[in-house]
C-alpha positions as CSV (number, residue, x, y, z in Angstrom):
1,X,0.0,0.0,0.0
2,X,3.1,2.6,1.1
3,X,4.6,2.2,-2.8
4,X,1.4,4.0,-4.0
5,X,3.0,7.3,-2.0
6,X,5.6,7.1,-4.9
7,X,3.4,8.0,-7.0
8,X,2.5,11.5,-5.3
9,X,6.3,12.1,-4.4
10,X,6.7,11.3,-7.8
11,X,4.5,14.0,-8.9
12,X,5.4,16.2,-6.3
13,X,9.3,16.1,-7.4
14,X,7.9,16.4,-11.2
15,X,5.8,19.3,-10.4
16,X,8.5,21.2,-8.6
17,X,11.0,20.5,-10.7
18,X,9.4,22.2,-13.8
19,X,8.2,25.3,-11.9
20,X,11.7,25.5,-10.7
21,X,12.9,25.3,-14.1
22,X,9.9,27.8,-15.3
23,X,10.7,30.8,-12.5
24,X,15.0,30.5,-13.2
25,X,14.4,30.5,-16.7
26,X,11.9,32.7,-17.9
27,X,10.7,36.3,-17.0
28,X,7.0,36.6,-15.9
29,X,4.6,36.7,-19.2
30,X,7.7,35.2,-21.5
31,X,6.4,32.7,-24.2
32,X,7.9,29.9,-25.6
33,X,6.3,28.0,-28.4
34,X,6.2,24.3,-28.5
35,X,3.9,23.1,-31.0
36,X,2.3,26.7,-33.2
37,X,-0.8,27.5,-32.6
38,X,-1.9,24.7,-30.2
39,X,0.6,24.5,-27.0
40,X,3.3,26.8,-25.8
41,X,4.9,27.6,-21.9
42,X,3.6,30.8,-20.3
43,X,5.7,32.3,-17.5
44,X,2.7,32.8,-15.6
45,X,1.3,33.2,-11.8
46,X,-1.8,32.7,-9.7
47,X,-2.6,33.9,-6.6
48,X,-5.9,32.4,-6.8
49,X,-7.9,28.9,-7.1
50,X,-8.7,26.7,-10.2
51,X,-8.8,29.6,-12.9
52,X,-7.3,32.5,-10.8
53,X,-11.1,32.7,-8.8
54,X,-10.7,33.9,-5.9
55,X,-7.0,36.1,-5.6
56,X,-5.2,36.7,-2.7
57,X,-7.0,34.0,-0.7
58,X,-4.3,32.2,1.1
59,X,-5.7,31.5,4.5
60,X,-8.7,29.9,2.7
61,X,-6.2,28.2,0.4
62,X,-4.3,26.9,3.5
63,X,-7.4,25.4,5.3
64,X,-8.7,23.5,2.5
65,X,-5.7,22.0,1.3
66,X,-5.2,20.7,5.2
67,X,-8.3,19.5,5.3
68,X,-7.9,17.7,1.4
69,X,-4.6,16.2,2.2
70,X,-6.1,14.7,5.1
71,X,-9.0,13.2,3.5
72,X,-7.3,12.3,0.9
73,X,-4.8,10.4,3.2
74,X,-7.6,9.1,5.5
75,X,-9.6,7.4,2.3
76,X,-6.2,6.2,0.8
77,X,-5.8,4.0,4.2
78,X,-9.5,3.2,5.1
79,X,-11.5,2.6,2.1
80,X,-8.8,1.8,-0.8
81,X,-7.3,-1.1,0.2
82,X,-7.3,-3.3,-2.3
83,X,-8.4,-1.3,-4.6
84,X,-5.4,-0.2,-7.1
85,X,-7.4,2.1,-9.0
86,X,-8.7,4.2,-6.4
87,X,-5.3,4.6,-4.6
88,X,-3.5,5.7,-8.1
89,X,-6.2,8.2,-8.4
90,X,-6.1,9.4,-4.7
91,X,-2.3,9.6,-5.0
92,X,-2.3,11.6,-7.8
93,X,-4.8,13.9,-6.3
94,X,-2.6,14.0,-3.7
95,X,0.6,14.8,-5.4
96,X,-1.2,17.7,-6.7
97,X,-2.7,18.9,-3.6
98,X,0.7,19.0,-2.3
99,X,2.7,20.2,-5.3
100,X,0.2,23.6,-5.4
101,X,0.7,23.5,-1.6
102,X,4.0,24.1,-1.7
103,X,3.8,26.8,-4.0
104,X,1.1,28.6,-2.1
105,X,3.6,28.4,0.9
106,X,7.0,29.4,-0.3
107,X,6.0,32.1,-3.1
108,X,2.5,33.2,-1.7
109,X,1.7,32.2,-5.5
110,X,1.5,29.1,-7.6
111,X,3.6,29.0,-10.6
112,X,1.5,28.1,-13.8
113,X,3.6,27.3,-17.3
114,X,1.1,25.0,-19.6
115,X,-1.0,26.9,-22.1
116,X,-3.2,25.2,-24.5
117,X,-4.6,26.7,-27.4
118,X,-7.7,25.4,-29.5
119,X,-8.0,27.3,-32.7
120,X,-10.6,25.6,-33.5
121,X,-13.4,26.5,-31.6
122,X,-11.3,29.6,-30.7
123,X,-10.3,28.9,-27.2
124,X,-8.0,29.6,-24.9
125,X,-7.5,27.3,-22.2
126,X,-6.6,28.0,-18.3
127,X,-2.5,28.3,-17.8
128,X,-1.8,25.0,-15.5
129,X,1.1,23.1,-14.2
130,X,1.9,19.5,-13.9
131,X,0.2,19.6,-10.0
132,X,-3.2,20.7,-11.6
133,X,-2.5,18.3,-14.2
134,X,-2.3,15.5,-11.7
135,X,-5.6,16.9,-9.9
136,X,-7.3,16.7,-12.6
137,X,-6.6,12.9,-13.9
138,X,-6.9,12.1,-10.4
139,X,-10.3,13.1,-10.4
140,X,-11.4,11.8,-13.9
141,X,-9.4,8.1,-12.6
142,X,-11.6,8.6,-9.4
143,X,-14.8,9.0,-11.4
144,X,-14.3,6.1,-14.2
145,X,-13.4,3.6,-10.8
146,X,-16.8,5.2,-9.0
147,X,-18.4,4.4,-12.4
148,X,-16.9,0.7,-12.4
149,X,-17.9,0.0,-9.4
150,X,-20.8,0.7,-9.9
151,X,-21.5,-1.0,-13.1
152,X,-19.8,-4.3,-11.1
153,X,-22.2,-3.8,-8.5
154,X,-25.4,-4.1,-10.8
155,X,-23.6,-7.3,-12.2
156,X,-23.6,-8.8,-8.9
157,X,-26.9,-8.2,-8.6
158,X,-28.5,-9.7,-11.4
């Protein structure tokens, strides 16, 4: 059960590492393009939540990620066991709980880098980093096993 905590120090290391890289190597609001017009890095930072909503909020920030880390932490060890897919997801949610956390805590900001572009339908998505990343397929991993188990449940009861 303890090598699923790889994972999140895994994701934790990753995470730091490239917004380490990010702030030593680029000014704030520098570009560099990747793949033209789709994906590029963004020196960018947020003081904020998901989206930059609600700025300046770090005493909030610093309450809820305590109380997330722990619930994360208290699930991972009481109702995961056995249960692979659920840790992996919990772990990554984890990782990225922490890896913003960190942030938050040593620049008063969280360092963002990723930016998306879908010409397409003209849009511009939300500047992230490799912690929201890891939030986010954490959640979508804890949905699809929520959705398994379900679907395995109405099996058993046919």
């Amino acid at each position: 059960m303890w090598k699923f905590y790889g994972l999140a120090a895994f994701v934790i290391a990753l995470d730091q590492w490239t917004k380490w890289l990010i702030v030593k190597n680029m000014v704030f609001g520098e570009r560099i393009t990747i793949l033209d017009p789709y994906f590029e890095l963004l020196s960018h930072r947020n003081r904020g939540a998901a989206w930059g909503m609600l700025q300046g909020q770090m005493g909030l920030f610093t309450i809820i990620t305590i109380v997330v880390i722990i619930a994360i932490i208290y699930y991972f060890h009481k109702e995961a066991k056995g249960k692979p897919m659920f840790q992996v997801g919990l772990m990554m949610l984890l990782g990225g709980a922490i890896g913003n956390f960190i942030d938050r805590i040593w620049r008063n900001e969280v360092v963002d880098f990723v930016h998306v572009l879908i010409p397409i339908i003209n849009y511009d998505f939300p500047i992230f980093n490799i912690a929201d990343a890891s939030l986010t397929i954490g959640v979508v991993i804890i949905i699809l096993f929520i959705i398994k188990e379900e679907r395995d449940g109405k099996k058993k009861v046919k």
